[in-house]
C-alpha positions as CSV (number, residue, x, y, z in Angstrom):
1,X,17.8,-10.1,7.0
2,X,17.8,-7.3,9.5
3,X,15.6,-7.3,12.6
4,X,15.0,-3.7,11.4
5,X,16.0,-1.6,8.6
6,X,16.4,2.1,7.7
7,X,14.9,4.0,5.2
8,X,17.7,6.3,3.1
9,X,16.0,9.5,4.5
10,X,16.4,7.9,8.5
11,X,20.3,6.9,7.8
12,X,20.6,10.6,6.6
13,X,19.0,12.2,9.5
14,X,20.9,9.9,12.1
15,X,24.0,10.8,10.2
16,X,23.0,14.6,10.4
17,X,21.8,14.3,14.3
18,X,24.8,12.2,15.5
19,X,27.0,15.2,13.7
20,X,24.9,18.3,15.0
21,X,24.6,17.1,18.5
22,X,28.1,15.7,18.7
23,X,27.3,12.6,19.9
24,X,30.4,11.1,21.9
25,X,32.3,8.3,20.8
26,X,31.1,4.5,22.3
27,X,27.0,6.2,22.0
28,X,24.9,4.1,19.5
29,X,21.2,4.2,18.1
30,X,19.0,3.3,20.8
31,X,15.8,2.0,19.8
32,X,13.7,0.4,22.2
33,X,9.9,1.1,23.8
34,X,9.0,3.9,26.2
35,X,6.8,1.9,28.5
36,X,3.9,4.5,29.7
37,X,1.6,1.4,31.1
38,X,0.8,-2.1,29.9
39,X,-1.1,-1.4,27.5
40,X,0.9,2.0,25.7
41,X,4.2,0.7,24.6
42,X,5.3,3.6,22.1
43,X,8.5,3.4,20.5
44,X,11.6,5.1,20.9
45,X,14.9,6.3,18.7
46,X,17.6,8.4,20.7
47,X,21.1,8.0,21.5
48,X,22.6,5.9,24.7
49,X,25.4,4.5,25.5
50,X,24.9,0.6,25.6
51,X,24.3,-0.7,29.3
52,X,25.2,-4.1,30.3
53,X,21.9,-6.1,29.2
54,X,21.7,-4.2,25.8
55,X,23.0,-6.0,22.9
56,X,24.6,-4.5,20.2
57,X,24.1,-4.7,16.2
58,X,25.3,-3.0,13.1
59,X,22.7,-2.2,10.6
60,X,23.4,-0.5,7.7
61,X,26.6,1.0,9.1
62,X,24.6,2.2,12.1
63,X,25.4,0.9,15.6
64,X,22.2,-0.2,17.1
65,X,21.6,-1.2,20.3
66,X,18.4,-2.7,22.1
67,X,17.5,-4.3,25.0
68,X,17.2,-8.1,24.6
69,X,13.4,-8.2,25.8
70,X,12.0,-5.8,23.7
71,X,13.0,-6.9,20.3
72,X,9.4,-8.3,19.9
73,X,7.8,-5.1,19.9
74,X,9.9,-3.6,16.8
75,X,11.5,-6.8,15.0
76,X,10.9,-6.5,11.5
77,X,9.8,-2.9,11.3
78,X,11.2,-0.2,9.1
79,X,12.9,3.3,10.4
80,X,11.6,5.8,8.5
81,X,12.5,9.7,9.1
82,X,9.3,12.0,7.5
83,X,9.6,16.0,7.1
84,X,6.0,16.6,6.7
85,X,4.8,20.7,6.7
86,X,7.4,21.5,9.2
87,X,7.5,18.6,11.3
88,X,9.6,16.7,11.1
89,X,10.7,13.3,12.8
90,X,11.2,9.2,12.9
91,X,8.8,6.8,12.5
92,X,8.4,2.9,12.7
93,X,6.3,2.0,9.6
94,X,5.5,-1.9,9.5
95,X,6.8,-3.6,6.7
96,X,4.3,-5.1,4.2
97,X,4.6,-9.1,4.2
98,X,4.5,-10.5,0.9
């Protein structure tokens, strides 16, 4: 089991971004949260180059990498990319326990 997984939709779009915006070689799937205050924690996807307290993981053929801390706020979640009326994007969708 995966801390996270992608949706077929997000490893197509992260295959299409990496190629459009030429990501450079050693740069892997950042996802982590964008800490605005305590309590507003929102997610992030992006691109980085993996820092010396980030770990690394392969996921579906995608290079993932995290910071060790904040693996709480997303573990178990699914990566979903949505083209909804024009706008189009990723999102973390919580997966359904059965």
């Amino acid at each position: 089991m995966n801390m996270i997984e992608f949706t077929p939709a997000a490893k197509e779009a992260i295959a299409q971004y990496k190629e459009t915006l030429q990501i450079p070689e050693g740069f892997a799937l950042r996802v982590g949260i964008r800490q605005k205050n305590s309590q507003d924690k929102g997610l992030l996807i992006g691109f980085d180059e993996k820092g010396e307290k980030d770990r690394l993981a392969h996921i579906d053929g995608i290079d993932v990498i995290y910071h060790a801390g904040q693996i709480f706020f997303f573990a178990g979640m699914i990566i979903d990319y949505q083209d909804i009326d024009g706008r189009k994007g990723f999102k973390f969708l919580e997966k359904v326990r059965q």
